[in-house]
C-alpha positions, 0 to 999 in steps of 0.5 A: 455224431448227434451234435454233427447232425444238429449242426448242420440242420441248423445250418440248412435251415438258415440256408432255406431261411436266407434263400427265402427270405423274399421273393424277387431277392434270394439269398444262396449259402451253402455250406457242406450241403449235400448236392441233391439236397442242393438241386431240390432246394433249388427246385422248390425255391424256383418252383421247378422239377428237377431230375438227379441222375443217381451218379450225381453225388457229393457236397456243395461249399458256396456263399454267396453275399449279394440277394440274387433274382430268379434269373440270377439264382438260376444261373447261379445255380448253373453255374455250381453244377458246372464247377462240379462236373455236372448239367442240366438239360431242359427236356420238351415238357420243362422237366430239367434232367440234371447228369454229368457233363460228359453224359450231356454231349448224347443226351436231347440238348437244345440246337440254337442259333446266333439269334437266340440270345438268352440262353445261360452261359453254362447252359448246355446247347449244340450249334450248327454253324455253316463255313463257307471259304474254309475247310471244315476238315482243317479247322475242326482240330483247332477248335476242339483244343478249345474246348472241353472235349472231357466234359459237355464238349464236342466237335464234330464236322461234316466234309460234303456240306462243309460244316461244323458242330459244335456242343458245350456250354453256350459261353463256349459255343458262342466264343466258338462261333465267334472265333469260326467267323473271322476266320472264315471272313479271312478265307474269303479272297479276291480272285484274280482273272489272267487272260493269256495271248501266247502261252497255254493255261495249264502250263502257266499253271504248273510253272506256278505250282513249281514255284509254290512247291519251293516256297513251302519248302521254304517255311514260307507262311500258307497265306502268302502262298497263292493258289492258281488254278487254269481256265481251259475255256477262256485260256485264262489263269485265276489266282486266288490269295494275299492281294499283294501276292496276286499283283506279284504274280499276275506281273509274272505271268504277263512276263511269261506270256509276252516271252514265249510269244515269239516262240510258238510251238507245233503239235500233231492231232491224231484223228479218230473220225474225220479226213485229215484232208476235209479239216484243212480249210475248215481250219485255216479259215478258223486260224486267219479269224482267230488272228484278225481278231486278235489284231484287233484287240491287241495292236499289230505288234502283237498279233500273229502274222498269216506265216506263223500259222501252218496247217497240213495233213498227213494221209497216211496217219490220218492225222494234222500237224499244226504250227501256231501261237499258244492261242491260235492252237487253244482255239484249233484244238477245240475245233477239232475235238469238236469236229473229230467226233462219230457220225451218226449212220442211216440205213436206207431202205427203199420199196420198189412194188410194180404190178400188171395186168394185161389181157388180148384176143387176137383172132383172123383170116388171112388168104393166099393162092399159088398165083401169088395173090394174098390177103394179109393183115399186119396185126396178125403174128403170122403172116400167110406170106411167110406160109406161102414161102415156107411151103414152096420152099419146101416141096421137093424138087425133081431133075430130069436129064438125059444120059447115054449108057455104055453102047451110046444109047440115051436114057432118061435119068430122074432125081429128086432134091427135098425140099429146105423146111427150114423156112417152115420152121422159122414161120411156125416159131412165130405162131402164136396160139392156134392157127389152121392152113384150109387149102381150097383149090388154087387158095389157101386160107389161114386162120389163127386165134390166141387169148392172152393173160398177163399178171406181173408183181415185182417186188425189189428192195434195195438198202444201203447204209450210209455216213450222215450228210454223205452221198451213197450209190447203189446200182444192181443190174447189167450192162446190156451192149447197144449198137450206135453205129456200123461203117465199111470200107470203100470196097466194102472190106475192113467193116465195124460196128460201134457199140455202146453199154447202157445200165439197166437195172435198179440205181439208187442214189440218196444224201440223207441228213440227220436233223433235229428230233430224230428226223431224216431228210433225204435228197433221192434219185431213183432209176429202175430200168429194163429191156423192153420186147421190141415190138417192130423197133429197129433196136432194144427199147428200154422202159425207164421210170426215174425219180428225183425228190427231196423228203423228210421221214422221222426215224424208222417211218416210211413214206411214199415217195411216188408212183405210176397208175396207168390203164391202157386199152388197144384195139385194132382191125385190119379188113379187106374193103368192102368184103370186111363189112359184109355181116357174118362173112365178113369175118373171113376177111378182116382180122381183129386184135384187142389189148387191155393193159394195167400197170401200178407202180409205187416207190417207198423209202425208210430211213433208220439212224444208227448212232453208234455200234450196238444198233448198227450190230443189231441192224446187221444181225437182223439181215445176216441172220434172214440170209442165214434162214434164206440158205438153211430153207434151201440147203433143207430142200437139197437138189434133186439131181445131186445129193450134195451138201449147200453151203450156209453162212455160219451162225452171227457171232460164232465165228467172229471172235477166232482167227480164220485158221482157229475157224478152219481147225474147228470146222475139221474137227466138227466134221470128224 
């Protein structure tokens, strides 16, 4: 034991002798030496510190026969630890760690690049390294076979950013690299751009995906196999793989193509939004453009003629049924797809406000004596002919005749007839305020006096919901018979009156327009008529305010579209010449009349865009559920000469989701 012992100080001294024999050239002899003792000679002769994982063990056999420099010896010294299963890893501060090869893989290894040249072949590095025409997820399996994944090796990809990390010895991990590179060059292929005139993108594609699935059934080498993919866009096919390949298929495309030209083919489009009617021109007109330019790209013997296109429209389906070549019906059914989309709605409403008021005094005397002498002004509501009238026509009337009783005697009979108060009636209907009859003598005067005030506020809101870019017509009101004309008979008999119907009331007519940034412009006629008092006319009048205008209101403001502000004053006053002027008396012979009236009348409009059903359920929502208030207030009120129940629209959204006979069977069982 004792001259084992001796032996191999011996042996390490002349190995610490050889190793430091001179500075720039060591020599490295190793014979049954303790591997720790090893990695401390090697860290005292390289004036470096070295960690030993205490898992490190065993004895190191090496000789080597030439002087080695630093960097050599350092390598050298790599390179034993790497025949022995174990590593180094250099830390930040430039403490090494030296532990076994598969404890490497997770301990702080350095990340380096293609730029980092110097590093040792058996040092242990990771490396990230970006594929870009491969799939990582296939060539991840192929380089782990070439590398040792039981020691410092390992693979990892990531699918998202398609790249792969390698880890191992730098040697490895750069023939690695290498490797990726070429075969990511390989993967890097031209593409190929078919446009087609006739057949359609996908359907090329899946004939092509056809004949694919054949050649892999077939054993048929990957690379020779193309990929295609189709370009609904542009109509087009792109191809991708061995040039050779491509040109072979690109032939057989444009065989097909030209094949199924004189072929055709139709289709049926359902639609959802639009009339199948308002598409057929629109559409026509785009097929006859789509085949002039056609014929000019290709030549006339390869064009589309006007007759190989038909389109029409099917209205009880609401749908088109269209017969045309492959690239006239690609063009025809991406305008239809985008025509064939919702149309944004508009609820208008509209503010009609109209204020007046009036005031009048009205104050005269009018006289008449029974010889039939009157004094009457045309200013006055009652006219004191019609009082004299009236009262003649209601005196009693009385008969005096003369009869001849039974023995032939005469005798004086007498009967008295009431008179007709009728006319009377008539004359005091048409009093206005107060009016006093003072009999002096044979005349009668008339006085009568009425102060009049008037305050009208009237407050009309129409609102309609319309489709962008239709027109909408909203008239309330009535049709109020007025007469145009009347003829007789030559003889006066078979006598007609024609008689025509005019609209009174509010009529709205608006074409609203959705532009850009959520604004509305609007072409508006506004009509509000009524029946006006006649007022001596020979029929009905009729005030009418119209309105006819085009604006432009952002999304739920309102604007003025316009008004009327009128002040209006009358006076006027009848008198007898002369006697009229006199001061003070004057007064019994003149009558006076004075009007003043004001009228403001303006007109408003909102516009609020509905885009789709849930704003346009909220808007409904919103007016249901203010009738549905409207009802309840007055079915709380109740009437009072009837205690009965007032119906009221049922809650919004109760009754929606339920068949009406489900509804009715509820309503029973509730009132049970």
């Amino acid at each position: 034991m004792k001259k084992w012992m001796g032996k191999s100080a011996l042996l390490l001294a002349s190995s610490l002798f050889c190793s430091q024999a001179m500075a720039d050239e060591l020599s490295a002899n190793f014979k049954g030496t303790d591997i720790q003792e090893f990695i401390n000679i090697v860290g005292r002769t390289l004036h470096k510190t070295i960690i030993i994982d205490p898992a490190v063990r065993g004895q190191v056999n090496v000789r080597s026969y030439d002087l080695l420099n630093e960097e050599q010896y350092y390598r050298f010294f790599l390179n034993v630890l790497d025949v022995y299963g174990y590593a180094v890893v250099t830390m930040e501060d430039g403490i090494m760690k030296v532990i076994r090869d598969k404890d490497a893989k997770t301990a702080a290894i350095p990340v380096v690049d293609a730029n980092d040249k110097n590093i040792p072949g058996d040092a242990v590095v990771t490396r990230v390294i970006a594929v870009k025409n491969v799939s990582v997820r296939e060539l991840s399996p192929l380089l782990r076979q070439l590398n040792d994944n039981a020691g410092a090796g390992n693979v990892v990809h990531y699918d998202p950013a398609n790249i792969i990390m390698i880890t191992g010895r730098a040697a490895v991990v750069n023939r690695l690299a290498e490797i990726i590179e070429r075969v990511d060059r390989a993967g890097n292929k031209d593409v190929t751009v078919v446009s087609l005139n006739n057949a359609s993108a996908s359907e090329m594609v899946r004939i092509i995906d056809s004949l694919n699935k054949s050649a892999e059934a077939s054993s048929t080498p990957g690379f020779l196999i193309p990929k295609a993919v189709a370009d609904e866009r542009t109509n087009a096919v792109l191809i991708s793989g061995d040039p050779k390949v491509r040109e072979r298929l690109k032939n057989l495309i444009h065989r097909l193509d030209k094949e199924m030209a004189v072929s055709g083919n139709s289709r049926v489009f359902y639609l959802k939004y639009a009339k199948a009617e308002d598409l057929v021109d629109v559409l026509k007109g785009v097929s006859e453009n789509v085949q002039a330019s056609t014929k000019g790209n290709s030549g006339q013997g390869q064009s589309a003629t006007k007759d190989d296109v038909m389109i029409s429209a099917h209205a009880p389906t609401n749908s088109l049924i269209i017969s045309a070549p492959a690239d006239v019906m690609k063009r025809l059914e991406s305008i239809i797809a985008q025509l064939d989309i919702r149309r944004a709605q508009v609820h208008i409403e509209a503010m009609i406000v109209e204020v007046q008021e009036g005031e009048g005094v009205d104050f005269g005397v009018q006289w008449g004596s029974e010889d039939g002498g009157v004094v009457q002004f045309g200013n006055s509501s009652a006219p004191i002919g019609g009082l004299l009238s009236a009262q003649e026509a209601g005196k009693d009337t009385t008969t005096t005749e003369t009869r001849y009783d039974s023995d032939g005697k005469p005798y004086t009979y007498q009967t008295t007839e009431s008179g007709d108060l009728a006319p009377m009636a008539t004359f005091l209907g048409g009093v206005k305020g107060a009016a006093a009859a003072i009999a002096l003598g044979d005349w009668t005067a008339l006085v009568t006096a009425v102060q009049s005030n008037r305050n009208v506020n009237v407050l009309s809101t129409p609102n309609i919901t319309v489709l962008d870019n239709q027109e909408a017509n909203l008239s309330v009101g009535q049709e109020v018979p007025v007469t145009t004309g009347s003829q007789t008979g030559s003889n006066n008999d078979n006598p007609f009156t024609t008689v025509e119907r005019k609209d009174v009331g509010i009529q709205l007519k608006v074409t609203p327009q959705i532009n850009e940034g959520d604004s509305v412009q609007m072409k508006i006629e506004q009509v509000v008529s009524q029946v006006a008092d006649a007022n001596g006319a020979v029929d009905i009048r009729f005030d009418k305010r119209e309105l006819t205008t085009s604006v432009i209101v952002k999304d739920g403001n309102m604007i003025a579209l316009g008004g009327l502000m009128q002040e209006k004053t009358l006076e006027s006053e009848q008198k007898v010449p002369i006697l009229g002027d006199i001061p003070v008396l004057g007064a019994l012979f003149r009558s006076t009349n004075n009007q003043t009236e004001k009228t403001n009348l303006m007109i408003f409009i909102r516009p609020t865009i509905l885009r789709d059903g849930m704003s346009a359920d909220g808007m409904t929502q919103r007016k249901y559920n203010y009738i549905r208030a409207q009802q309840l207030y007055q079915a709380d009120k109740g009437m009072r000469l009837m205690d009965v129940e007032m119906p009221v629209i049922p809650k919004y959204g109760d009754d929606m989701a339920l068949p009406a006979e489900v509804r009715a069977f509820v309503s029973q069982l509730e009132k049970h």
